[in-house]
C-alpha positions, 0 to 999 in steps of 0.5 A: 500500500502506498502513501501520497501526500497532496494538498488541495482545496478547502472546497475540494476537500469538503465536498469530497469527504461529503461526497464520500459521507453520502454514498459511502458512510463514516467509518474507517478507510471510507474516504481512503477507498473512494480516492482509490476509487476515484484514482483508478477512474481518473486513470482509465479515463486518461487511458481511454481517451488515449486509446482513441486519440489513436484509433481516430489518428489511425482511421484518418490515415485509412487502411493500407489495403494495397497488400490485396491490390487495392489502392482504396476502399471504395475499389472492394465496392467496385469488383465484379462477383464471378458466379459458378 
């Protein structure tokens, strides 16, 4: 378990540990698991946004279909359907 020391605002702190009152009751460790919580959300969040930040960098770039001698998407459209 680790241990982070930080300073924030009167307002931030009083409506967090008001927050953490609501939904979670008094008690010991309350207000610990909630910046646990609120800590990992905080962290997937940033996670997720990166993740597609880079899928929407990827799409505008397009897909390199010149392997199956396609130059651009719209030429899988345009090919002819042989029946047997």
């Amino acid at each position: 378990m680790g241990t982070i020391t930080v300073n924030i605002s009167d307002e931030t702190e009083s409506f967090f540990r008001d927050t953490v009152k609501k939904e979670l009751g008094e008690g010991k460790g309350k207000l610990g698991s909630a910046l646990d919580e609120a800590m990992k959300s905080w962290a997937k969040e940033k996670e997720q946004k990166e993740i597609k930040e880079r899928l929407i960098k990827t799409m505008r770039r397009g897909l390199n279909l010149n392997f199956k001698g396609y130059k651009k998407r719209s030429e899988l459209y345009d090919r002819k359907i042989i029946s047997y």
